[in-house]
gemmi code that builds the backbone of each chain (N, CA, C; Angstrom):
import gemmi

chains = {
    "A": [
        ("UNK", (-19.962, 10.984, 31.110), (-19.381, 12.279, 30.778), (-18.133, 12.060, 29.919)),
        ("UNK", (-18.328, 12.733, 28.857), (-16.885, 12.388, 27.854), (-15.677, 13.243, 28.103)),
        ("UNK", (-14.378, 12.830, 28.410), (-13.517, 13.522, 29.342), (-12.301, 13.845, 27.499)),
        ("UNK", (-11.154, 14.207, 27.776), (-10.155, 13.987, 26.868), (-9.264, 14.861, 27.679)),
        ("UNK", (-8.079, 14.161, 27.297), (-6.971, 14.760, 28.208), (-5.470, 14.416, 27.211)),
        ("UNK", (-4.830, 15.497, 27.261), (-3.661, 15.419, 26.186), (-2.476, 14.842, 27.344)),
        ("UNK", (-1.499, 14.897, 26.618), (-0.365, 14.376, 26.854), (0.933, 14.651, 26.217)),
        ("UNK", (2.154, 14.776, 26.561), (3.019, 14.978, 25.828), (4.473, 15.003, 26.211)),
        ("UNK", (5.424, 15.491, 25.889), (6.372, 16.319, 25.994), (6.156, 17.787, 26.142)),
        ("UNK", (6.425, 18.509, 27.171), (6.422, 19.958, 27.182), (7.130, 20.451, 26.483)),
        ("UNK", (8.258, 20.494, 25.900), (9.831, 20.802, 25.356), (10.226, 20.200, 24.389)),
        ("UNK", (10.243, 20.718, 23.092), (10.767, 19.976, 21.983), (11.998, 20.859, 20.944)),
        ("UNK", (12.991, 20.293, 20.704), (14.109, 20.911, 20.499), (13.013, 21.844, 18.894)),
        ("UNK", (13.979, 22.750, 18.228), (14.130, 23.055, 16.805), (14.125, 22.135, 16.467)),
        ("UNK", (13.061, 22.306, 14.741), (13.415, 20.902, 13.964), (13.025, 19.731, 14.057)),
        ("UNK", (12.875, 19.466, 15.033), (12.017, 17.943, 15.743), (10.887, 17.829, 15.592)),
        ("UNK", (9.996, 16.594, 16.244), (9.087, 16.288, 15.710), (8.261, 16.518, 17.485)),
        ("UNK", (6.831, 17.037, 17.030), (5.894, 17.232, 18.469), (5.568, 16.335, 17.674)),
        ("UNK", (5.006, 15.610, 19.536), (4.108, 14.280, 19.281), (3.142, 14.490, 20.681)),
        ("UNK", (1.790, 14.853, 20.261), (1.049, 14.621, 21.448), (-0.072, 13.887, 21.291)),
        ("UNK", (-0.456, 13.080, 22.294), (-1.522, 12.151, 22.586), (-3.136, 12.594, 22.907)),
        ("UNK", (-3.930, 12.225, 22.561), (-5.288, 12.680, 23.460), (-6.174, 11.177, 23.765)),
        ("UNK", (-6.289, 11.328, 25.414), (-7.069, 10.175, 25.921), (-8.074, 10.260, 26.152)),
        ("UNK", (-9.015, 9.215, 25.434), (-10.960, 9.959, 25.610), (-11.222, 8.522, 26.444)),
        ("UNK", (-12.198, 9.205, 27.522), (-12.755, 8.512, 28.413), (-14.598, 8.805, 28.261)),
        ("UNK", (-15.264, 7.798, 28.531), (-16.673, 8.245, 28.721), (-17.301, 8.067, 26.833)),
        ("UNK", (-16.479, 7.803, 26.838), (-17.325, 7.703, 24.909), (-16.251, 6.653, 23.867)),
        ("UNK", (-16.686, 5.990, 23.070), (-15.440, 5.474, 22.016), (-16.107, 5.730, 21.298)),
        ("UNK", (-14.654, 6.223, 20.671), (-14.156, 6.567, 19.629), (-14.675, 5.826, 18.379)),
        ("UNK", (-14.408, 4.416, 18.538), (-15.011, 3.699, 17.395), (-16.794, 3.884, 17.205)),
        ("UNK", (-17.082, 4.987, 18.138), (-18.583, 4.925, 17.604), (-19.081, 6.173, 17.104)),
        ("UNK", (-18.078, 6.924, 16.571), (-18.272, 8.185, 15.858), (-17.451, 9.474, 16.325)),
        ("UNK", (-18.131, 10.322, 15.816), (-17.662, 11.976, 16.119), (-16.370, 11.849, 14.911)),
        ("UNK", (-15.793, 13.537, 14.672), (-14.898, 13.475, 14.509), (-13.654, 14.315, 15.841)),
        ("UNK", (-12.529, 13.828, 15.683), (-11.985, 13.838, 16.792), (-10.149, 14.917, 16.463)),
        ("UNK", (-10.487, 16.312, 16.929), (-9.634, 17.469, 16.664), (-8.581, 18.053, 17.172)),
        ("UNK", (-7.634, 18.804, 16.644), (-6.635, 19.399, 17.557), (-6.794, 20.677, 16.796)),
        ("UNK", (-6.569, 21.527, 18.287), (-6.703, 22.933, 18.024), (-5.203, 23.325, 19.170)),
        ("UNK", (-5.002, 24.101, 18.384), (-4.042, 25.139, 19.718), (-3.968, 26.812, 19.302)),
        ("UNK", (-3.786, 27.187, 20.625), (-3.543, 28.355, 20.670), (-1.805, 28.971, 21.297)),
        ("UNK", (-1.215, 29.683, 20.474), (0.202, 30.385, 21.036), (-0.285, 31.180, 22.543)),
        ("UNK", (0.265, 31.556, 23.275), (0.302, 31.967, 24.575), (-0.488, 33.785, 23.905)),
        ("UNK", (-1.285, 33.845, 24.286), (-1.677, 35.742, 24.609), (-2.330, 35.515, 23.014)),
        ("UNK", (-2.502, 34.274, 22.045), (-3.515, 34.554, 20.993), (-4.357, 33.839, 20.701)),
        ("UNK", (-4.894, 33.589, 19.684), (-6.478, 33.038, 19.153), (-5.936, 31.982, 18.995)),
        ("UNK", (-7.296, 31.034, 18.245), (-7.071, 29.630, 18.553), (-6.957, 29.475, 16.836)),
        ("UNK", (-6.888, 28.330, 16.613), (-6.092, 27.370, 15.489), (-6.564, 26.604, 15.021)),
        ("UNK", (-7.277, 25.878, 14.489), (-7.593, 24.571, 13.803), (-6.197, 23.363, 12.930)),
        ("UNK", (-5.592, 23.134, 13.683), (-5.004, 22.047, 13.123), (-4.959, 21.214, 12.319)),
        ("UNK", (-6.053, 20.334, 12.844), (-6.850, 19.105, 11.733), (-7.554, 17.839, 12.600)),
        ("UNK", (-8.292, 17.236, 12.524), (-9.272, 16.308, 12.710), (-9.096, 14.614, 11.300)),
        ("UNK", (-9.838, 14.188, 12.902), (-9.834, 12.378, 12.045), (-10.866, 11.480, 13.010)),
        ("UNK", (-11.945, 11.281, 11.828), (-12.844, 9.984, 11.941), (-12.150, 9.056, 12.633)),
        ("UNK", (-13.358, 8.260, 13.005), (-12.545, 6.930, 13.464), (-12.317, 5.861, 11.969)),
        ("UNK", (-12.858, 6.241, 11.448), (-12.494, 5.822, 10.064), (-11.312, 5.597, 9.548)),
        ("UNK", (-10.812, 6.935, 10.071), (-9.310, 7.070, 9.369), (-9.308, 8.540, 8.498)),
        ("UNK", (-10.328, 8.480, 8.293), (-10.740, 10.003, 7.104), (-10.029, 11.144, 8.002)),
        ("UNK", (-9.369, 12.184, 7.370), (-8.925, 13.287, 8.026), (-9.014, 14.723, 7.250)),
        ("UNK", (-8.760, 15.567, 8.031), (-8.833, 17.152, 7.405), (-7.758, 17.347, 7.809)),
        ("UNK", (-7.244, 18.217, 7.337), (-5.575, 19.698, 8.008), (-6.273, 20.706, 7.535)),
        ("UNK", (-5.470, 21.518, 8.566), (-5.496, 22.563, 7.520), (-4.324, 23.079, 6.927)),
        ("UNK", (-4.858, 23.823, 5.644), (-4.130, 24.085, 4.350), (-2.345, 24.295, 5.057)),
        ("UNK", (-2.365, 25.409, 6.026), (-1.106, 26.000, 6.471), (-0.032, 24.908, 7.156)),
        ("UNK", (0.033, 23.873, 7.399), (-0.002, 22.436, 8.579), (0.221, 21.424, 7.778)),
        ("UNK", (-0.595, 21.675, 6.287), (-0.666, 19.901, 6.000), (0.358, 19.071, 5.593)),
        ("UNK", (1.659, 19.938, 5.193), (2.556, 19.713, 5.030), (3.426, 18.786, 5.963)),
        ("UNK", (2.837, 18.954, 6.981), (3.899, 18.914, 8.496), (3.438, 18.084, 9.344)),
        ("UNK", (1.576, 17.693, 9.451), (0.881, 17.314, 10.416), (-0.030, 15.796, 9.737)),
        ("UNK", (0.384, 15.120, 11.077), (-0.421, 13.713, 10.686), (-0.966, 13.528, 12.045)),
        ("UNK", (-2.235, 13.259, 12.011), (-3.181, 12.745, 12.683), (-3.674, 11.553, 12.597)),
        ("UNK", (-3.437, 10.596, 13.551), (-3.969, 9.406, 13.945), (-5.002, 8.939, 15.057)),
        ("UNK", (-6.091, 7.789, 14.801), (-6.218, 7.194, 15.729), (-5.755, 6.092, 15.823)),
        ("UNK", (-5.790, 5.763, 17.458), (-6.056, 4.089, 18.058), (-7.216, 3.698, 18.729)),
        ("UNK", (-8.312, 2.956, 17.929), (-9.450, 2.634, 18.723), (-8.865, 1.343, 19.890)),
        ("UNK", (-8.463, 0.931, 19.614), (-8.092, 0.012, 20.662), (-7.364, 0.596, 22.206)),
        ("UNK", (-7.096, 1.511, 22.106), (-6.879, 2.421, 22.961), (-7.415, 3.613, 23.533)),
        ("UNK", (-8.498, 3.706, 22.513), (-9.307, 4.896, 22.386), (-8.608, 6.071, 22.655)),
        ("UNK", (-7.741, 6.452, 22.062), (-6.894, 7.498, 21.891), (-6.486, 8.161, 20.410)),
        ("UNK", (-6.154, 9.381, 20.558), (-5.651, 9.832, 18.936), (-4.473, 10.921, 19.256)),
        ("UNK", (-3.730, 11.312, 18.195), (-2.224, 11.453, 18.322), (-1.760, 12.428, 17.222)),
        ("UNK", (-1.073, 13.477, 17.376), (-0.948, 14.525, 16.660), (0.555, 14.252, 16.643)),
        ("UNK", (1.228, 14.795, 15.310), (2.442, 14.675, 15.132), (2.893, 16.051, 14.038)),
        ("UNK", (3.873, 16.964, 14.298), (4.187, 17.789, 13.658), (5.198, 18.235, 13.723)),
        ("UNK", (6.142, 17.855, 12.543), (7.199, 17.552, 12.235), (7.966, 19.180, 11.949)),
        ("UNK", (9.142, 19.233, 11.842), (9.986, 20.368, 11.791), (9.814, 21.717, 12.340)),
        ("UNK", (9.897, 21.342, 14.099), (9.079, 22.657, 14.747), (9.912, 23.754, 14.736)),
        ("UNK", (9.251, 25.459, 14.869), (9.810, 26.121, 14.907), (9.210, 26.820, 16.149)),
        ("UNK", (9.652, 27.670, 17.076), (9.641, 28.625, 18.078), (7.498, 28.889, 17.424)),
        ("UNK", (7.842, 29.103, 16.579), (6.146, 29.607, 15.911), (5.662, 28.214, 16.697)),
        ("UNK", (5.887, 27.384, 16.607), (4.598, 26.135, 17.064), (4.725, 26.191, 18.480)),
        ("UNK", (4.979, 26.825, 19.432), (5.042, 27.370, 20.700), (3.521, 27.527, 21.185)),
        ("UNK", (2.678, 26.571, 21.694), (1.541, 26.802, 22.027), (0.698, 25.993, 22.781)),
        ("UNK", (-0.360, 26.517, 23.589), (-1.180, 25.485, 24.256), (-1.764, 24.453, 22.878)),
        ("UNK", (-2.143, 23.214, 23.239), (-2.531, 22.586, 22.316), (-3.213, 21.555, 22.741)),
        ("UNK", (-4.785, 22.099, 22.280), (-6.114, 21.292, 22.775), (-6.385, 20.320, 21.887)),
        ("UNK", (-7.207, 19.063, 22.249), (-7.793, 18.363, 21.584), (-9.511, 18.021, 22.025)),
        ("UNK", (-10.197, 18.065, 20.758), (-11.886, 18.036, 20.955), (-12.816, 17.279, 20.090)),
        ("UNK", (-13.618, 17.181, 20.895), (-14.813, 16.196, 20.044), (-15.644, 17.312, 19.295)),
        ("UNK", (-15.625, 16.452, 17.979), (-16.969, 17.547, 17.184), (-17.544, 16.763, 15.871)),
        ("UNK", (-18.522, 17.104, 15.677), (-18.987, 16.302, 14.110), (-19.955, 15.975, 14.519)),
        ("UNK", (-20.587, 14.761, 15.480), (-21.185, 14.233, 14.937), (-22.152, 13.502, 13.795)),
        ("UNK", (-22.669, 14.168, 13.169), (-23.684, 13.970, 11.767), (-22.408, 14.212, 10.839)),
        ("UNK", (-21.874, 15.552, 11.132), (-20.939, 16.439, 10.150), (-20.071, 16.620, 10.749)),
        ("UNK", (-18.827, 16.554, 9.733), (-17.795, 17.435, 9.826), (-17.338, 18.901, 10.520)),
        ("UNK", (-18.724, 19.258, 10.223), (-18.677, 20.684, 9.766), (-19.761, 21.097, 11.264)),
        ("UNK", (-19.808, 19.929, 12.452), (-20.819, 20.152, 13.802), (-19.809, 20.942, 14.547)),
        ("UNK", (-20.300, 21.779, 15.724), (-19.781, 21.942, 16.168), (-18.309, 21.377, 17.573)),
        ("UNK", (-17.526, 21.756, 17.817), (-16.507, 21.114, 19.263), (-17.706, 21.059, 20.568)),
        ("UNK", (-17.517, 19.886, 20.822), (-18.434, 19.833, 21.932), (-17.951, 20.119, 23.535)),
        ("UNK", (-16.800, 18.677, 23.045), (-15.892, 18.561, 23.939), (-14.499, 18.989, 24.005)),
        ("UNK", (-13.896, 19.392, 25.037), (-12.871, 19.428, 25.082), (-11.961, 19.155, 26.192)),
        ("UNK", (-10.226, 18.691, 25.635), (-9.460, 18.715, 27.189), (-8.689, 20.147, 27.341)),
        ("UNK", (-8.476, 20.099, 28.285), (-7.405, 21.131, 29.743), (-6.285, 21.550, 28.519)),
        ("UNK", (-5.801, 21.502, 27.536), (-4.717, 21.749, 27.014), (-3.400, 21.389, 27.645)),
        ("UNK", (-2.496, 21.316, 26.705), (-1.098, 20.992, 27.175), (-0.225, 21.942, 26.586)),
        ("UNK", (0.654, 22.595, 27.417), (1.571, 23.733, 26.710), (2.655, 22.793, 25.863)),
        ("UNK", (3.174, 23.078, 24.285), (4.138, 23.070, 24.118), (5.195, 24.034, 23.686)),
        ("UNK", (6.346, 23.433, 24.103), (7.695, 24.813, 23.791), (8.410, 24.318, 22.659)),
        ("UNK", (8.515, 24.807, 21.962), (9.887, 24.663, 21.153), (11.250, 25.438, 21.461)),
        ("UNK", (12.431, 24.747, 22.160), (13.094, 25.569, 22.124), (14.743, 25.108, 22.229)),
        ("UNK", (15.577, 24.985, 22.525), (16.918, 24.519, 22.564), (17.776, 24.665, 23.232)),
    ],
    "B": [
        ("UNK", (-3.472, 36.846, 9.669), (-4.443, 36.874, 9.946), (-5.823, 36.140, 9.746)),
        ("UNK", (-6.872, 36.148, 10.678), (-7.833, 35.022, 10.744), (-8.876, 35.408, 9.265)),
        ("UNK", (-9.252, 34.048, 8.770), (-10.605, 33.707, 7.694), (-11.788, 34.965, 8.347)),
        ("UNK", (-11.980, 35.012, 9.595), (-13.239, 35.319, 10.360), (-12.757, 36.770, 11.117)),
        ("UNK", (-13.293, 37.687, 10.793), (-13.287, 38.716, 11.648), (-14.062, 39.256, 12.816)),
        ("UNK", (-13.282, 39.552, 14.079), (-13.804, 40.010, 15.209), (-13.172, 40.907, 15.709)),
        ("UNK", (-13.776, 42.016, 16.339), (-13.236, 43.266, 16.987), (-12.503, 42.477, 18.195)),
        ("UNK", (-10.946, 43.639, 18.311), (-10.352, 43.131, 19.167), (-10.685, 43.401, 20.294)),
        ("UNK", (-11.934, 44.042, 21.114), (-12.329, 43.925, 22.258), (-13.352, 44.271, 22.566)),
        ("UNK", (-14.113, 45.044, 23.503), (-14.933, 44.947, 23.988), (-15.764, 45.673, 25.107)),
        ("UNK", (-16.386, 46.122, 25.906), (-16.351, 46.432, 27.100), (-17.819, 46.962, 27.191)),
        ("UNK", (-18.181, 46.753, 28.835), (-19.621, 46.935, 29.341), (-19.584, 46.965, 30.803)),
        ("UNK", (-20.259, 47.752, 31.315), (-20.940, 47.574, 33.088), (-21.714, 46.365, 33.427)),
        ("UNK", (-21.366, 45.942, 34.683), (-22.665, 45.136, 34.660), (-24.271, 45.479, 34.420)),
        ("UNK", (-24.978, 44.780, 34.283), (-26.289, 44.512, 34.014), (-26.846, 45.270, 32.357)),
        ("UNK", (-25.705, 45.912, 31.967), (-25.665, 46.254, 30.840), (-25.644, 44.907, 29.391)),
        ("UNK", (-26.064, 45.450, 28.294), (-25.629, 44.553, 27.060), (-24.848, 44.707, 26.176)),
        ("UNK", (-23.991, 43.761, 25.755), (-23.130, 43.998, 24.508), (-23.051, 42.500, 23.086)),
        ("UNK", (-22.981, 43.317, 22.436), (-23.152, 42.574, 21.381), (-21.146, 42.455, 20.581)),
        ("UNK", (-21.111, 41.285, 20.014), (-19.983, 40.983, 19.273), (-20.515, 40.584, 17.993)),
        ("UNK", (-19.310, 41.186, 17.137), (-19.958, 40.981, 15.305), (-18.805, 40.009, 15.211)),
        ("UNK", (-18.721, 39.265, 14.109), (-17.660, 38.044, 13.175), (-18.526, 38.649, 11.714)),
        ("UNK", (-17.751, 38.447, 10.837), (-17.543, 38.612, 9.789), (-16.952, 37.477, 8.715)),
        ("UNK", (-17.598, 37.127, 7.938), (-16.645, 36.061, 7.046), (-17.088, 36.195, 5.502)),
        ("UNK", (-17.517, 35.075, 4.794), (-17.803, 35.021, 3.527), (-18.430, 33.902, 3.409)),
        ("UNK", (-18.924, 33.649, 1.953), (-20.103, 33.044, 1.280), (-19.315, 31.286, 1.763)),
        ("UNK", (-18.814, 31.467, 1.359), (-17.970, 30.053, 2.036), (-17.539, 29.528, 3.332)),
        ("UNK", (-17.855, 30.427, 4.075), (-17.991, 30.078, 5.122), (-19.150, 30.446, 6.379)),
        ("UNK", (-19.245, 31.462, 6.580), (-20.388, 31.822, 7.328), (-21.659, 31.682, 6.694)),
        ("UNK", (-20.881, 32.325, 5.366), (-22.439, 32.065, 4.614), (-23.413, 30.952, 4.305)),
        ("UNK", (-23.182, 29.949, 4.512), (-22.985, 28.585, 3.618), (-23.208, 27.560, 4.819)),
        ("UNK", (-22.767, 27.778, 5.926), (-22.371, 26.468, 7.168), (-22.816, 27.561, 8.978)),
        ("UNK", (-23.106, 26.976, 9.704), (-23.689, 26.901, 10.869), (-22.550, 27.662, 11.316)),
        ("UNK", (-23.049, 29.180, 12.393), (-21.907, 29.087, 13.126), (-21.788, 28.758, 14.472)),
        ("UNK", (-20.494, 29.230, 15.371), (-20.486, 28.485, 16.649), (-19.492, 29.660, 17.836)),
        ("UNK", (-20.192, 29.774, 18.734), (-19.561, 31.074, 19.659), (-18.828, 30.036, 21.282)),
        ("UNK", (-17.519, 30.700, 21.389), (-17.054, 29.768, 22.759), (-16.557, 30.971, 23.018)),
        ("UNK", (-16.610, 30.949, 24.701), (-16.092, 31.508, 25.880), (-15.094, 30.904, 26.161)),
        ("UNK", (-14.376, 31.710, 26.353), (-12.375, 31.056, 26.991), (-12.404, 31.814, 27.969)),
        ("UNK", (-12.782, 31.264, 29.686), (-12.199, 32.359, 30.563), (-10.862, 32.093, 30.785)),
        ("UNK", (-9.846, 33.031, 31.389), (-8.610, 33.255, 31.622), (-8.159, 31.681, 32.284)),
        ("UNK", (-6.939, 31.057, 31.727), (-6.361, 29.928, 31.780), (-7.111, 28.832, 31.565)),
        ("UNK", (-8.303, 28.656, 31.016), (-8.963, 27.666, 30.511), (-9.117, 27.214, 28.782)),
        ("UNK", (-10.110, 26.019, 29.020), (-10.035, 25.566, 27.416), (-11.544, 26.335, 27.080)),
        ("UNK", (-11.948, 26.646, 25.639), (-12.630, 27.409, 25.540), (-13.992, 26.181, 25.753)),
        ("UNK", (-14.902, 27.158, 25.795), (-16.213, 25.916, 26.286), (-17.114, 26.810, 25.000)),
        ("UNK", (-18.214, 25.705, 24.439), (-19.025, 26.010, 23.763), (-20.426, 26.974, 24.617)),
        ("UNK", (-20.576, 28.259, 23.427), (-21.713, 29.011, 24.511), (-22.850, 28.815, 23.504)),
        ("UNK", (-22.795, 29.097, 21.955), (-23.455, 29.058, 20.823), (-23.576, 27.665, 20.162)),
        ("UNK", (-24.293, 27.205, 19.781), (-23.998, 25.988, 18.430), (-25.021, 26.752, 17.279)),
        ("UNK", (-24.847, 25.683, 16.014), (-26.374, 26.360, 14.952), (-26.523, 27.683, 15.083)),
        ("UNK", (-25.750, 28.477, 14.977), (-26.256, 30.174, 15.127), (-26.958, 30.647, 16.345)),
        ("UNK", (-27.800, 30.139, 17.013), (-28.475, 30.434, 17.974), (-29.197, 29.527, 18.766)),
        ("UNK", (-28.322, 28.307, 19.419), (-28.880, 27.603, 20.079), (-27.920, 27.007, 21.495)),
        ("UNK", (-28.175, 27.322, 22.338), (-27.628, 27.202, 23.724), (-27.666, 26.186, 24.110)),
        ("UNK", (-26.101, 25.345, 24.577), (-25.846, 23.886, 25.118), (-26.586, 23.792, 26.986)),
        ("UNK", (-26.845, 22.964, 27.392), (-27.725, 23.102, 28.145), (-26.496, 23.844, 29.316)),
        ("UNK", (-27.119, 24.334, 30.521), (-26.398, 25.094, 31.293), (-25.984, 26.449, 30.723)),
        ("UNK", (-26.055, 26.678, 29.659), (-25.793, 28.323, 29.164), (-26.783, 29.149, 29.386)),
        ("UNK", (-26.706, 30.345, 30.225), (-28.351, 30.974, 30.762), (-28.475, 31.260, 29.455)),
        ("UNK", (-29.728, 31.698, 29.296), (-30.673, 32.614, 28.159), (-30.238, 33.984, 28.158)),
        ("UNK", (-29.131, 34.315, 28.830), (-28.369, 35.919, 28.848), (-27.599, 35.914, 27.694)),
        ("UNK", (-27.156, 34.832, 26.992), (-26.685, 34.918, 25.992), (-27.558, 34.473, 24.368)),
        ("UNK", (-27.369, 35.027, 23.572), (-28.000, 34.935, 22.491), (-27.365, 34.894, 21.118)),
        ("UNK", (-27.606, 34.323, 20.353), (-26.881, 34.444, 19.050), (-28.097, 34.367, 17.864)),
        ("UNK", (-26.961, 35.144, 16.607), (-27.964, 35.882, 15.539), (-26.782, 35.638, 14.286)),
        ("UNK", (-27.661, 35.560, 13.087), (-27.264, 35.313, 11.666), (-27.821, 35.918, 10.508)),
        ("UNK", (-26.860, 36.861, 9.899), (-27.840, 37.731, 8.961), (-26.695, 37.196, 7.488)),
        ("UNK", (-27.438, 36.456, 6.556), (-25.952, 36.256, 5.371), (-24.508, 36.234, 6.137)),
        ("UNK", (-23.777, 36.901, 5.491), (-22.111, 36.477, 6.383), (-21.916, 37.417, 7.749)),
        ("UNK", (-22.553, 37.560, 8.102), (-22.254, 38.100, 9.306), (-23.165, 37.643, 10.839)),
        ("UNK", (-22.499, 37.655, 11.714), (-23.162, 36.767, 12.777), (-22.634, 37.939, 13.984)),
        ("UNK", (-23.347, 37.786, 15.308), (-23.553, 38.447, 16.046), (-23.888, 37.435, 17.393)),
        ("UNK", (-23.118, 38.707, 18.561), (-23.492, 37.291, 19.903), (-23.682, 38.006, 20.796)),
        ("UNK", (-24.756, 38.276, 21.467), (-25.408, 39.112, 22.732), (-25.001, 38.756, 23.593)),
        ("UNK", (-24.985, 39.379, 24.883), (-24.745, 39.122, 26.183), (-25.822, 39.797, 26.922)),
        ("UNK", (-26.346, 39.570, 27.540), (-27.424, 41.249, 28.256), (-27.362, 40.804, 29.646)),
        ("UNK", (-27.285, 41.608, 30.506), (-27.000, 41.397, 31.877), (-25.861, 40.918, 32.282)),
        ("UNK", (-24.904, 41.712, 31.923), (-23.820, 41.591, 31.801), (-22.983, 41.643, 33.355)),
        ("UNK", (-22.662, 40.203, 33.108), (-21.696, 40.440, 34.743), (-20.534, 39.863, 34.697)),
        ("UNK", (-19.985, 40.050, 36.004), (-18.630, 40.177, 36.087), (-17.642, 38.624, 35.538)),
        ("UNK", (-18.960, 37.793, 36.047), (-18.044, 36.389, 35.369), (-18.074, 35.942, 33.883)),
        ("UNK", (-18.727, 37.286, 33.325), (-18.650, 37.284, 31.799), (-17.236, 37.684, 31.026)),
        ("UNK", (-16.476, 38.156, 32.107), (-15.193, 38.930, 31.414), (-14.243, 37.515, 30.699)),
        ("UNK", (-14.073, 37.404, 29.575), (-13.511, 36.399, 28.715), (-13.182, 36.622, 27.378)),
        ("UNK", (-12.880, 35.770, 27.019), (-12.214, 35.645, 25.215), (-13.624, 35.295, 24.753)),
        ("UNK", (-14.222, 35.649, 23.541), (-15.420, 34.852, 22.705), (-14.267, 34.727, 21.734)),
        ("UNK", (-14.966, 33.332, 20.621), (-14.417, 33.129, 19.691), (-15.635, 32.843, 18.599)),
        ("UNK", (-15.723, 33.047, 17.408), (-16.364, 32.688, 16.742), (-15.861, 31.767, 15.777)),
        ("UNK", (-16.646, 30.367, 15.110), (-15.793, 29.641, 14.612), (-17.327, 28.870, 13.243)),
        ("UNK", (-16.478, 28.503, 12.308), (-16.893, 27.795, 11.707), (-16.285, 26.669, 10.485)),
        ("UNK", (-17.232, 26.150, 9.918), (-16.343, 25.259, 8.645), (-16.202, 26.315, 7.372)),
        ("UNK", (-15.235, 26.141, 6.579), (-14.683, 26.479, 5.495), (-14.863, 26.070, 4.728)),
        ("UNK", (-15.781, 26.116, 3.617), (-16.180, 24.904, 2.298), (-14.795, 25.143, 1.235)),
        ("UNK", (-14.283, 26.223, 0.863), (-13.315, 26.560, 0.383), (-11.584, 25.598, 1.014)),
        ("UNK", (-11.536, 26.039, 2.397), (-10.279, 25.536, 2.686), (-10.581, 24.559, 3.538)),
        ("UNK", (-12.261, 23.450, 2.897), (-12.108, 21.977, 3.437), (-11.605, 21.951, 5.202)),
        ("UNK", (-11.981, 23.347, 6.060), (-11.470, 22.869, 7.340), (-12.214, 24.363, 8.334)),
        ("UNK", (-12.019, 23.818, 9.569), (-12.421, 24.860, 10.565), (-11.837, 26.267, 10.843)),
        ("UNK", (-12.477, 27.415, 10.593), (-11.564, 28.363, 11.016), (-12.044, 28.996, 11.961)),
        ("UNK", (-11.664, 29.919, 12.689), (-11.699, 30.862, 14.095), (-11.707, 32.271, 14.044)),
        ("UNK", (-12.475, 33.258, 14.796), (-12.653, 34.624, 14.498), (-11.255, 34.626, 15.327)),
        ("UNK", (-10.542, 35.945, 15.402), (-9.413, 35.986, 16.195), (-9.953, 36.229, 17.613)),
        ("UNK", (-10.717, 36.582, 17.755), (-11.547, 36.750, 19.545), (-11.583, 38.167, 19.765)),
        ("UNK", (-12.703, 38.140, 20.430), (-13.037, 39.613, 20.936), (-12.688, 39.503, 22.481)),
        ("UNK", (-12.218, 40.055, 23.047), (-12.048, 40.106, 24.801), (-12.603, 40.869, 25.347)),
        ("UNK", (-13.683, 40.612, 26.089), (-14.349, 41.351, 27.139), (-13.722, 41.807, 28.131)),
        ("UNK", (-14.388, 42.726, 28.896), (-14.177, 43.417, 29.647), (-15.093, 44.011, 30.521)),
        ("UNK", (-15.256, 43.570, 31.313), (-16.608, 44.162, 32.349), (-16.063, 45.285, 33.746)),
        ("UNK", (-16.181, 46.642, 33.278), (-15.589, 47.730, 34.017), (-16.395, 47.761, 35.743)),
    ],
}
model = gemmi.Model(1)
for chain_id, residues in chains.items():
    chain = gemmi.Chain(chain_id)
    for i, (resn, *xyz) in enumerate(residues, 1):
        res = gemmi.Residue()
        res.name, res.seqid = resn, gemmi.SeqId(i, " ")
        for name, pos in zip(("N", "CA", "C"), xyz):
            atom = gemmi.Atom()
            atom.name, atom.element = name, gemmi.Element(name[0])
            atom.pos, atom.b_iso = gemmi.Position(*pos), 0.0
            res.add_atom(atom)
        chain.add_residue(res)
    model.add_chain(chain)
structure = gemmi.Structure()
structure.add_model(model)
structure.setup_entities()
C-alpha cells in the first residue's frame, strides 16, 4: 500500500521560506510516477503547486514558479517543497500525491493526511 | 478564480440523484482526461472518477461520470447521507503546462 505523509514546520514567519517534506512508503520513487504538491487555504479549493519525476523533470505552476522549487531524494525516498517569500496568502493545508504514471497529465492516485501551514509573526 | 468551473453547491434527499457540471476549454478539458475527487469534511480528497468515467476500485457504481467536448458532468444516484462532501473536478492544462482544479461544488444531503 503506497502511504505519503508530509512534514514540516506548522508556523513560518512573513517573508521566509516554507519547507515541507513528503515521505513515501510502499512504492519508490526511483521507479516512476510523478510526485505532487497541492494545497488548499482553510474553507477553499485546492491548488496545484507543482510536481517532479524522479528524474528530476518538474512542472509549477505559472502563479508559484517564481517562488517554488521542488525536489527529490531517492535515496530517501522522499521529496520536498520549498516556497520562498511567504505571505499570510500561503496559509494552507498542504498535500502531497502520487500521479502520472504513463503521463504527466494521469490522474492523483495517492495521497497524504495534509499538513497545515501558517504564515504568521 | 479557478481555470475550471463548478457550481458552488449543491443539494439532494437521500435516495435521490444529482448531477455536478465543470466547465473548461479546448485546452484543457477538451484535449486531456478528466478526474472527479471527494473531500469529506477534514480529510485529503480521495479519487472517485479517473479517464472521464472510470471508477477506482471500491467506488460503488452510484457514482458515474460523463464527457461531452469541454464540459464534464458527475452523477451521484442514490444519494446518501455519507455522500455530503466537496467534489472537485481536475485536470491537465496543455496551455499552462500544469494541473488545474474546478473550485468544488459542496454537497449537501437534506
Amino acid at each position: 500500500q503506497v502511504q505519503l505523509q508530509e512534514s514540516g514546520p506548522g508556523l513560518v514567519k512573513p517573508s521566509e521560506t516554507l519547507s515541507l517534506t513528503c515521505a513515501v512508503s510502499g512504492y519508490s520513487i526511483s521507479s516512476g510516477y510523478y510526485w505532487g504538491w497541492i494545497r488548499q487555504p482553510p474553507g477553499k479549493g485546492l491548488e496545484w503547486i507543482g510536481s517532479i519525476h524522479h528524474s528530476g523533470n518538474t512542472y509549477y505552476t505559472p502563479s508559484l514558479k517564481s517562488r517554488v522549487t521542488i525536489s527529490v531524494d531517492t535515496s530517501k525516498n522522499q521529496f520536498s517543497l520549498k516556497l520562498s517569500s511567504v505571505t499570510a496568502a500561503d496559509t494552507a493545508f498542504y498535500y502531497c500525491a502520487r500521479h502520472g504514471g504513463m503521463s504527466v497529465t494521469f490522474h492523483f492516485d495517492y495521497w497524504g493526511r495534509g499538513t497545515l501551514a501558517t504564515v504568521s509573526s | 478564480q479557478s481555470v475550471l468551473t463548478q457550481p458552488p453547491s449543491a443539494s439532494g434527499t437521500p435516495g435521490q440523484r444529482v448531477t455536478f457540471s465543470c466547465s473548461g476549454s479546448n485546452s484543457n478539458i477538451g484535449n486531456n482526461y478528466i478526474y472527479w475527487y471527494q473531500q469529506l469534511p477534514g480529510t485529503a480528497p480521495k479519487l472517485l472518477i479517473y479517464k472521464n468515467n472510470q471508477r477506482p476500485s471500491g467506488v460503488p457504481g452510484r457514482f458515474s461520470g460523463s464527457k461531452s467536448g469541454t464540459s464534464v458532468s458527475l452523477a451521484i444516484s442514490g444519494l446518501q447521507s455519507e455522500d455530503e462532501a466537496d467534489y472537485y473536478c481536475a485536470t491537465w492544462d496543455d496551455s499552462l503546462s500544469g494541473w488545474v482544479f474546478g473550485g468544488g461544488t459542496k454537497l449537501t444531503v437534506l
